[in-house]
Every structure is written in C-alpha cells, then in structure tokens.
C-alpha positions as CSV (number, residue, x, y, z in Angstrom):
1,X,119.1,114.3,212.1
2,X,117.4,111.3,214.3
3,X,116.7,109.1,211.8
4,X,117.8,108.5,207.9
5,X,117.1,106.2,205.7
6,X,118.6,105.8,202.6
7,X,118.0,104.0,199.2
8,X,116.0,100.9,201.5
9,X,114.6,97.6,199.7
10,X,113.0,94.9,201.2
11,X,111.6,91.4,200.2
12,X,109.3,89.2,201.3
13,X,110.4,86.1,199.2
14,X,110.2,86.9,195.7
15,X,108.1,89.5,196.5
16,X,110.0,93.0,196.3
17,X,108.4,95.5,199.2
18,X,109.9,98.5,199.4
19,X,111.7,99.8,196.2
20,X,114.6,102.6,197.1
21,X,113.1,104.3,199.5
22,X,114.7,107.0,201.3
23,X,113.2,109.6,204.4
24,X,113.9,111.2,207.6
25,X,113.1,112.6,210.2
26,X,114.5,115.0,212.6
27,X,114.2,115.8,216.5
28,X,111.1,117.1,217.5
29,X,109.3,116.6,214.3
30,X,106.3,114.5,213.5
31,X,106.3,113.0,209.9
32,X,103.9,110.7,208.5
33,X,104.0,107.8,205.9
34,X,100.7,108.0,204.2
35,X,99.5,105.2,200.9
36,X,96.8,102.9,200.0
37,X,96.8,99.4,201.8
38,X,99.5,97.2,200.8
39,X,102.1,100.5,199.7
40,X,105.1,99.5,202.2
41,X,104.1,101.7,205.2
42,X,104.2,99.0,207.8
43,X,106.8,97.1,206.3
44,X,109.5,100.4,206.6
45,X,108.3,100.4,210.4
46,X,108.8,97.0,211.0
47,X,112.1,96.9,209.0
48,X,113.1,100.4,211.6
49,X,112.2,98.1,214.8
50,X,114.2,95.3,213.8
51,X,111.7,93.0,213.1
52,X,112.6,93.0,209.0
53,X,116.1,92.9,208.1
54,X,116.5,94.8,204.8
55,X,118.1,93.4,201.2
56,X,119.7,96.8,200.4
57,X,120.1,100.2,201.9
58,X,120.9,101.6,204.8
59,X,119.9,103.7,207.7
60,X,121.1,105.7,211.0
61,X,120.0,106.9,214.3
62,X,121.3,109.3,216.5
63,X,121.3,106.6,219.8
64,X,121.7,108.7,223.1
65,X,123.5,105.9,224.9
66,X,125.3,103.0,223.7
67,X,126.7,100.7,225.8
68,X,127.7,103.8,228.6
69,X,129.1,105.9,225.7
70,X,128.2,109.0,224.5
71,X,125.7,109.6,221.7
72,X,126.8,108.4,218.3
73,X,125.1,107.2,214.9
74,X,124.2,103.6,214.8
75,X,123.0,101.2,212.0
76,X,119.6,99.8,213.1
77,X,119.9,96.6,210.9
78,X,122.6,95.7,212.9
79,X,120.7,95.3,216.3
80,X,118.4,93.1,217.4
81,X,115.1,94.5,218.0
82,X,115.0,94.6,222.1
83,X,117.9,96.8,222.2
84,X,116.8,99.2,219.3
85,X,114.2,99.6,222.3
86,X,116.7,100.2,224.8
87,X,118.2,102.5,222.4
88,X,115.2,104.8,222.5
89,X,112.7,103.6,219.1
90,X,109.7,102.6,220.5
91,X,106.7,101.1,218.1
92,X,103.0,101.2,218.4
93,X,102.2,98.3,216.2
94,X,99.0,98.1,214.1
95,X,96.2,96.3,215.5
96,X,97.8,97.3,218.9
97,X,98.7,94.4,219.7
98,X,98.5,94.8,224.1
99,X,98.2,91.3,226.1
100,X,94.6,91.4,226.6
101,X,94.7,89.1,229.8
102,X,96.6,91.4,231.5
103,X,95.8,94.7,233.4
104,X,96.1,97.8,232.2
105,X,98.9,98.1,234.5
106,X,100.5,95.2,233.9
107,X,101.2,96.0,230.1
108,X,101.9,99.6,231.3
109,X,105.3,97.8,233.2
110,X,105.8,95.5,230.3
111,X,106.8,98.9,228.9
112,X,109.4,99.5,230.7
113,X,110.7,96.4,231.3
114,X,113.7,97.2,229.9
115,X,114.5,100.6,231.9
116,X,115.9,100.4,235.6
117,X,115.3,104.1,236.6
118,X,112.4,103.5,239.2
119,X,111.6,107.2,239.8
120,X,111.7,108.6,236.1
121,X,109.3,105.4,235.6
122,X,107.0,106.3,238.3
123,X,106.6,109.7,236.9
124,X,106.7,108.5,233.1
125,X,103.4,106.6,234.4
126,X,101.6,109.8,235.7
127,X,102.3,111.4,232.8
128,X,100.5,109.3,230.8
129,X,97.4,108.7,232.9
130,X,97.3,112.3,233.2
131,X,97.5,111.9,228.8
132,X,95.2,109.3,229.2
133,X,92.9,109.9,232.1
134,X,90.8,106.7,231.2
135,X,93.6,104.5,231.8
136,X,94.3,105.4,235.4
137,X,90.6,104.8,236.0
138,X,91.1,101.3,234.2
139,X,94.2,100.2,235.4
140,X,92.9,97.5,237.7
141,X,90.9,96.1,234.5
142,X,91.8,93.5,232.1
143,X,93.1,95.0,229.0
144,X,91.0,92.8,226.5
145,X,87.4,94.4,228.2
146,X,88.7,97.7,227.7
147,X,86.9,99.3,223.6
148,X,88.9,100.1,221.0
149,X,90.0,103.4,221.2
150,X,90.8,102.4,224.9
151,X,93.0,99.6,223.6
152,X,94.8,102.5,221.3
153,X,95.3,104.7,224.0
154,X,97.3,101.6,226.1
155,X,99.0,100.8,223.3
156,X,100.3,104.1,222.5
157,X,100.8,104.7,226.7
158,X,102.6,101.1,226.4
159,X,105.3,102.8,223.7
160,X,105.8,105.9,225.9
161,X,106.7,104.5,229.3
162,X,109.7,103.0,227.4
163,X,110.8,106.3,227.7
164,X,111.8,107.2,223.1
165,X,113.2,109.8,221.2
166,X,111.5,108.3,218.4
167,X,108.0,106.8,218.8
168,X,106.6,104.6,215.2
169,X,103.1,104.4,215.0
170,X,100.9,102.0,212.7
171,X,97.7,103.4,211.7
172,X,96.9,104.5,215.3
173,X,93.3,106.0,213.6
174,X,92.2,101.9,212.4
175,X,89.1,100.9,213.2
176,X,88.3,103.8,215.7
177,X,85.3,106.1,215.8
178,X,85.8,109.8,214.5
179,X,85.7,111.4,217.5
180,X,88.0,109.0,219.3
181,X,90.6,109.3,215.9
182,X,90.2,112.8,217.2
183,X,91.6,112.2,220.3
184,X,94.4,110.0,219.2
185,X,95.4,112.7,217.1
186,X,95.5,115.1,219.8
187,X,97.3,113.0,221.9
188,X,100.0,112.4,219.2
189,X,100.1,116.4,219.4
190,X,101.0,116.3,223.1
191,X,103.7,113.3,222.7
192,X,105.1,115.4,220.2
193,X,106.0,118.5,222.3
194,X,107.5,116.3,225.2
195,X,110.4,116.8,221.9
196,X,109.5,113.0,221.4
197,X,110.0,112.5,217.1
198,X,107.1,110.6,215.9
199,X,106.7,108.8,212.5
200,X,103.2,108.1,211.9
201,X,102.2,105.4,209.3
202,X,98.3,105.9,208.4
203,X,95.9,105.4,205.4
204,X,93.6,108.2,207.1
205,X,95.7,110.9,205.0
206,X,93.0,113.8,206.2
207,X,94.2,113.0,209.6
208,X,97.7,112.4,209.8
209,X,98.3,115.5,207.9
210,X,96.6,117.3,210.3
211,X,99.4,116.7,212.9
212,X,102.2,115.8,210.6
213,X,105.1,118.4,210.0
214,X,106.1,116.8,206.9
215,X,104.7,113.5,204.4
216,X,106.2,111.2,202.4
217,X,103.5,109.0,200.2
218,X,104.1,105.5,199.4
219,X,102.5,103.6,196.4
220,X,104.0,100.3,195.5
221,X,107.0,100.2,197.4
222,X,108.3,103.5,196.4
223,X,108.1,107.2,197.7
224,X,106.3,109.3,194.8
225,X,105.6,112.6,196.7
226,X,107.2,114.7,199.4
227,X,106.6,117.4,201.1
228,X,104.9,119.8,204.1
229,X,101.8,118.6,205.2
230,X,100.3,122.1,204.1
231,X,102.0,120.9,200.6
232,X,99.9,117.6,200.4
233,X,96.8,118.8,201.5
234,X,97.2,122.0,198.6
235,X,98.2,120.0,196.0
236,X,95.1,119.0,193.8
237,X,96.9,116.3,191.9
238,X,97.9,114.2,195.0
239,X,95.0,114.8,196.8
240,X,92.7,113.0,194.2
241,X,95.5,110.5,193.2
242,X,97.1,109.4,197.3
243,X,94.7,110.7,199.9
244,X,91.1,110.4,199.3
C-alpha cells in the first residue's frame, strides 16, 4: 500500500473539517475524492502535502528513499512539506497556482528544483511536452498569457517533473471548457500508466469517475460511500444524492 490514512480529523479553529476519515490508495491506482464544495476534499490534500497538520489520526507512505536508506513507511505529519516533495508526493493545487510572470519553462525547473539528477530531468521534460505538446510550443511565453486549460496543463506538467509516486490533484477539471476537461482527463490517464498513483479531488463526479479505479465521497467531513468507480456511477441512490 502507498498511502493510508487512518481515522483523520482536522480543524480549522473551532471549526471541525474532516471527521474520521480513513482511505487509500495503492501503487498504480487512480482514486478520486468526489463531494459538494466545502466536503473536506482539499483539506485531506492539503493535510497529505504538509501544509495542514492534523488534530487526530494518522497516516503512512511507502517513501522510496529516506535519507540514503532503503524504502520504509513514513508518517507524513511528521515532515515538513518540501521534503514530503522530495520524498516523491507531488500536488497540483486548485486554482493551479503557477507563477504567472514566469516562463513556461521557468516554472517547469521550479519543479524540479529539488532533484539533482540532470539527465532523468532532461528527459522527465520531454516527456511532458510530448504529454503536453502546447507547452513546448509555449515555453518561451509568460505563464500568466497562457488560457486556462493551458495554465492546467503547466500546473499538472509542473507536479510531474518532480519526478512522484503519488501525484494529488485539486479539481484539475475547474473552470475549464468540456473539451479541454476532456483532455485533462486523458492526460491523468497517461500519468497513470507511467505507474505514477494519483488521487484526484474533484466536484465533476461524471468525470473523475471516468478515470478513477476506485471513490471515496465526502459530505461534511466524513466518508459516506465507497467503492469502484463502476459502483458509484450504478448506484441510483448516490448518484442522485453525491454526484449530480
């Protein structure tokens, strides 16, 4: 198992986020965390990057190097965010979030700031212009001028050249047009059979299921359905309750 989470609350204040909530995912697998605005799903990402710190719970990863050592579970609370990076959990944050004064290429190397393997980092930037063709012919250009669904595709390029095992996205499919949500989705599809574990937060249930191996729905805080993706989308009751 690459990632387990087990029995996790978090607060905001007074405010009680995430209620118990407990998932994984494996290697290779895609799994998506699908609710209505405001259910917890970018707060358990956030809270996997480092960026949270959790009340109660706990969680492991299967890190492939620490510190020169071989592979061995580690608690992700316990680090500091930079080096949960380092340790191969890479995020794609809502909103995207890519330094819009910047090239294309210059937030591409932000990417892999942290990595010191020159060649794998030369090729881990072919691969994705050849993902994300647009990018190479952009890569002169100032992030900010590029559209939306540009911006997604550097954002999600931006995660990959960090070179993960496990790569969190944040409602890669906001604000973009159908056919572009399209292509993200696609291009999710190919990240996943580099053997690269995605977990995909996204309010468009229709197409996160579409890609997804399994779901876990969040409403309030808490995880009230599980299950296949073919599961979700067959069930009548959670289709008209969670994903429409």
């Amino acid at each position: 198992m690459l990632l387990c989470v087990e029995n996790l609350h978090v607060h905001y204040g007074a405010i009680h986020a995430l209620k118990g909530i407990s998932f994984n995912v494996d290697r290779g697998e895609i799994v998506t965390l699908i609710g209505a605005n405001g259910a917890g799903k970018s707060t358990v990402l956030r809270t996997i990057s480092g960026l949270i710190r959790p009340t109660d719970g706990t969680m492991s990863y299967w890190a492939p190097r620490v510190g020169g050592t071989a592979e061995r579970h580690v608690n992700p609370c316990s680090l500091p965010a930079h080096k949960l990076v380092d340790l191969g959990i890479s995020q794609v944050p809502e909103g995207r979030r890519i330094f819009p004064n910047l090239t294309v290429m210059d937030n591409l190397e932000l990417g892999a700031y942290l990595r010191r393997d020159k060649a794998e980092i030369k090729r881990d930037f072919e691969t994705v212009f050849e993902l994300f063709p647009r990018l190479r012919e952009r890569r002169a250009q100032a992030a900010g001028t590029l559209s939306g669904g540009e911006q997604q595709m550097l954002a999600i390029a931006r995660a990959l050249v960090a070179s993960p095992q496990l790569i969190c996205m944040d409602e890669p499919s906001m604000g973009l047009a159908p056919i572009m949500v399209d292509r993200v989705m696609e291009a999710i599809r190919e990240i996943n059979r580099s053997v690269t574990a995605v977990l995909l937060v996204e309010q468009n249930a229709q197409a996160a299921l579409s890609v997804a191996d399994r779901a876990y729905i969040l409403r309030d805080g808490r995880i009230v359905a599980s299950g296949t993706s073919g599961e979700m989308l067959a069930d009548g009751r959670l289709a008209s309750a969670y994903l429409l």
